[in-house]
C-alpha positions in Angstrom: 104.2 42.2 -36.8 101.1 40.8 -38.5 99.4 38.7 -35.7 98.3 35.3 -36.9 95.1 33.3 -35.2 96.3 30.5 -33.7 93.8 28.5 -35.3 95.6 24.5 -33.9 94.5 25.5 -30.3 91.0 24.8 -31.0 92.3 21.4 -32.2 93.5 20.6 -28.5 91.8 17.3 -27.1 92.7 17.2 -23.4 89.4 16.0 -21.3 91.4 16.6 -17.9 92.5 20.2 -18.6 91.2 23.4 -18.4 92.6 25.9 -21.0 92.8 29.7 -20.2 95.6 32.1 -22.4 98.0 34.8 -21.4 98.6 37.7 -23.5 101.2 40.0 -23.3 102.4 41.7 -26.1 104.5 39.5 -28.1 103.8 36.6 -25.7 100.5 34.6 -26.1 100.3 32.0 -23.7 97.8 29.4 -24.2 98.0 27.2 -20.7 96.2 24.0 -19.5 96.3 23.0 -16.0 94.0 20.3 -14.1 90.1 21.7 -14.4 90.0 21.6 -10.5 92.6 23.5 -10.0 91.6 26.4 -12.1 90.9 29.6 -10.5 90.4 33.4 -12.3 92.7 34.5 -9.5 95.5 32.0 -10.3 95.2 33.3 -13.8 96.0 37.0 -12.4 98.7 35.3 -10.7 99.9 33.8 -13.9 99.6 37.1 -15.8 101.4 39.1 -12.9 104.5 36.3 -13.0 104.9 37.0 -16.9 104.7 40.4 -16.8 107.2 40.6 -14.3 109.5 38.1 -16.6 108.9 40.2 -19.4 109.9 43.4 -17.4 112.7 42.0 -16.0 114.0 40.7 -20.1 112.8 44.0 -21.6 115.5 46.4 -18.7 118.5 44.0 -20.2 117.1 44.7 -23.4 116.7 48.7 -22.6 120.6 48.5 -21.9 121.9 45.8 -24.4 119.5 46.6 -27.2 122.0 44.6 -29.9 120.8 41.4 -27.9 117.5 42.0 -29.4 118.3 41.5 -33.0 121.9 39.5 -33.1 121.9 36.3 -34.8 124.7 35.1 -33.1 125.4 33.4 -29.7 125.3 36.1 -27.0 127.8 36.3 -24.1 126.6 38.3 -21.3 129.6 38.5 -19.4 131.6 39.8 -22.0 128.8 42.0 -22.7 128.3 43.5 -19.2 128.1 47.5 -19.1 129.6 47.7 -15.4 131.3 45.1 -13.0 127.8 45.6 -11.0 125.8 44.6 -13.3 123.2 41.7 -12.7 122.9 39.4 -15.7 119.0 38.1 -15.1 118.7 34.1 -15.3 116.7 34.6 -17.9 119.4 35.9 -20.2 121.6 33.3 -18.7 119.7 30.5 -19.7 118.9 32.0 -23.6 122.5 32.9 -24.1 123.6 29.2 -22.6 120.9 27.5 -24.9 121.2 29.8 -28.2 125.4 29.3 -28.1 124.7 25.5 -27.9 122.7 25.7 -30.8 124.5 28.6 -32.3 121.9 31.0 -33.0 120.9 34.4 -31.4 119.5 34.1 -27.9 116.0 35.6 -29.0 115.3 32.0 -31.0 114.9 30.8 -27.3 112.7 33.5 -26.2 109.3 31.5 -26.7 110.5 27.9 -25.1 112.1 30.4 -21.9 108.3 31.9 -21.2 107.0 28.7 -21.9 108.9 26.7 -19.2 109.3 29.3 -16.9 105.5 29.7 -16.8 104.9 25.9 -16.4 107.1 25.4 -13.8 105.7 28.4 -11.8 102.2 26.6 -12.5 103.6 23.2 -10.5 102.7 24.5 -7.4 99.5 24.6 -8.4 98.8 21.7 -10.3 100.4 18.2 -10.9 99.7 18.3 -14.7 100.9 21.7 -16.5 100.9 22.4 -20.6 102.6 25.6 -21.7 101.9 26.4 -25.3 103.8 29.8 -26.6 103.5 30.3 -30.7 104.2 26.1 -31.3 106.7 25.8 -28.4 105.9 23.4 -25.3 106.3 22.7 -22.2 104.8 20.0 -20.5 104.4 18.5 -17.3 102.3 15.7 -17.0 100.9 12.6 -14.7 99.5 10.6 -17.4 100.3 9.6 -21.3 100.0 13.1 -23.5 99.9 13.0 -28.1 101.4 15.8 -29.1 100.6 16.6 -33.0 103.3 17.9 -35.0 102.0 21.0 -37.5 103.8 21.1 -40.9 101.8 23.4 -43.0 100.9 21.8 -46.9 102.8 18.4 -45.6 101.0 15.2 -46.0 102.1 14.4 -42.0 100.9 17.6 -41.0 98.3 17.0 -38.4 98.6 13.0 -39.5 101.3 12.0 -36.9 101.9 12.6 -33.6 104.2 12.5 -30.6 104.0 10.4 -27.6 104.7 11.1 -24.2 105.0 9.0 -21.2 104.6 10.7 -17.6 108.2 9.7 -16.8 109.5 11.9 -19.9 108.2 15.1 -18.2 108.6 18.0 -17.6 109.8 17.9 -21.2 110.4 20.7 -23.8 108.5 20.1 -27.3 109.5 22.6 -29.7 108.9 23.1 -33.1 110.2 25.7 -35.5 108.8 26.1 -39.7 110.3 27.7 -42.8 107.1 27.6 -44.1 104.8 28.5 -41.3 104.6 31.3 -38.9 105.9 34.9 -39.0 109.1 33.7 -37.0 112.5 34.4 -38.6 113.9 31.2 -40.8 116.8 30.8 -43.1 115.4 27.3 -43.9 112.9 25.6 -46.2 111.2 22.3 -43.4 107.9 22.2 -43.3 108.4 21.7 -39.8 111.7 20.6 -37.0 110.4 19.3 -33.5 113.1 18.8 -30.9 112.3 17.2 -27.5 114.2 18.3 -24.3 113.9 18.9 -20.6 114.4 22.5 -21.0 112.1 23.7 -23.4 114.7 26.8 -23.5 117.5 24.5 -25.3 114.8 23.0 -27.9 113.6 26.3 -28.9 116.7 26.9 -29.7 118.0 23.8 -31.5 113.9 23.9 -33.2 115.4 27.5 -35.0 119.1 26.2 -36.0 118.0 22.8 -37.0 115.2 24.3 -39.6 117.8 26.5 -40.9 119.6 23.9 -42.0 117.3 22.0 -44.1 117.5 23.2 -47.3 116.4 20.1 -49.5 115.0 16.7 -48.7 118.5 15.6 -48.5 119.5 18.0 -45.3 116.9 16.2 -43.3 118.6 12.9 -42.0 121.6 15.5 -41.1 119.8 17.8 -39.6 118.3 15.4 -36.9 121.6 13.8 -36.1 123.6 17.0 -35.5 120.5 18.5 -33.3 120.7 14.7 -31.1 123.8 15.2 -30.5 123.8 18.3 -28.4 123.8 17.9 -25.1 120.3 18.1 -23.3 118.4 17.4 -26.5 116.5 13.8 -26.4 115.5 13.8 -29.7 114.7 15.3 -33.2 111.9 15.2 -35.8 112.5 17.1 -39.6 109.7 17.4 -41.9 109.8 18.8 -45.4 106.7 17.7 -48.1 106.5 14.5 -48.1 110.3 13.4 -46.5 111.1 13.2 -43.1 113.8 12.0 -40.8 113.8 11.1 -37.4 115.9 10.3 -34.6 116.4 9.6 -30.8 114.2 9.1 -28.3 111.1 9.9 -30.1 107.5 8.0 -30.4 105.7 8.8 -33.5 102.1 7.8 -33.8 99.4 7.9 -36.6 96.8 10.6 -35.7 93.1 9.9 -36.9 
């Protein structure tokens, strides 16, 4: 895998938040918590929590290796090598979230380390922002823009997503055709999907771009990703065309 600066992050405009990253192998963490509460020995904490998440995902993996690469909706009990066998939450929540969205439970994989990360960070600060590869998870105590990336788009960078403190913790994912090194059997620019569990819009991000094959899929596309359960709301993005629905506040961006 070709590994690709994320050049956005130096983009980020938070004046409350200090920014430190995570990396892991495949998981590259960029996380903001409240400057006063930033310590280099809460970041080893952080680091230690991940690589004991990633440990724990890459034994099922070690014993299941089909889970790895299926594109299909994973059932773990069906799947279990022994009537011992301990499926870890984190499989539990991918498979739950991938077979709502009917994809493989790898497309959740960022939005799981991303939320699991932030809420470990909540003991530790009242405002958390979990950024893995364009996938979100945000807590917050005050009003938070989140810009929506779409590549060679006019709105790329243009518009923006509003969050109220009330909305959080909250799950902003996005997922690109056009963008990224990230598996896509679709052509938008870029899908955002907004939901408590950044798990389940990971998920929905992946299926949802997959869909869009012309201008024409996008209006679609948003309304069968709303009307999942758990998902709040739906942004599709492809050139100059997009459609939008549920509960979602788009803003102009200077």
């Amino acid at each position: 895998m070709v590994y690709e600066p994320r050049k956005y992050r130096s983009l980020y405009r938070e004046d409350d938040l200090h920014h430190f990253q995570v990396v892991l192998e495949e998981t590259d963490l960029d996380i903001g918590i409240k400057k006063e509460q930033y310590t280099p020995d809460l970041q080893k904490k952080v680091e230690l929590f991940v690589a004991e998440q990633r440990q724990i995902l890459k034994e099922y993996i070690k014993s299941h290796p089909a889970f790895l690469t299926t594109l299909e909706p994973w059932d773990p009990m069906r799947e279990k090598s022994s009537a011992e066998e301990k499926i870890p939450t984190s499989v539990i929540a991918m498979c739950e979230a991938s077979r709502l969205a009917g994809v493989g439970p790898m497309a959740a994989v960022a939005g799981f380390f991303a939320e699991q990360t932030g809420s470990f960070l909540t003991h530790f600060s009242p405002d958390v922002l979990v950024e893995n590869g364009g996938d979100i998870w945000l807590q917050s105590s005050r009003k938070r823009k989140v810009s929506i990336y779409a590549g060679n788009s006019p709105f790329s960078q243009r518009i923006g997503i509003e969050i109220n403190l009330e909305e959080t913790p909250l799950g902003i994912c996005t997922s690109s055709g056009t963008v990224g090194h990230s598996l896509s059997f679709g052509r938008a620019d870029a899908v955002a999907i907004l939901a408590p569990a950044a798990v389940l819009a990971d998920a929905v991000a992946t299926a949802a771009c997959n869909l869009v094959q012309e201008s024409a899929d996008l209006t679609k596309v948003v309304a069968w990703a709303v009307a999942i359960p758990g998902v709040r709301g739906a942004v599709a993005i492809l050139g100059d065309k997009m459609a939008v629905q549920g509960d979602v506040k788009l803003i102009p961006l200077a």
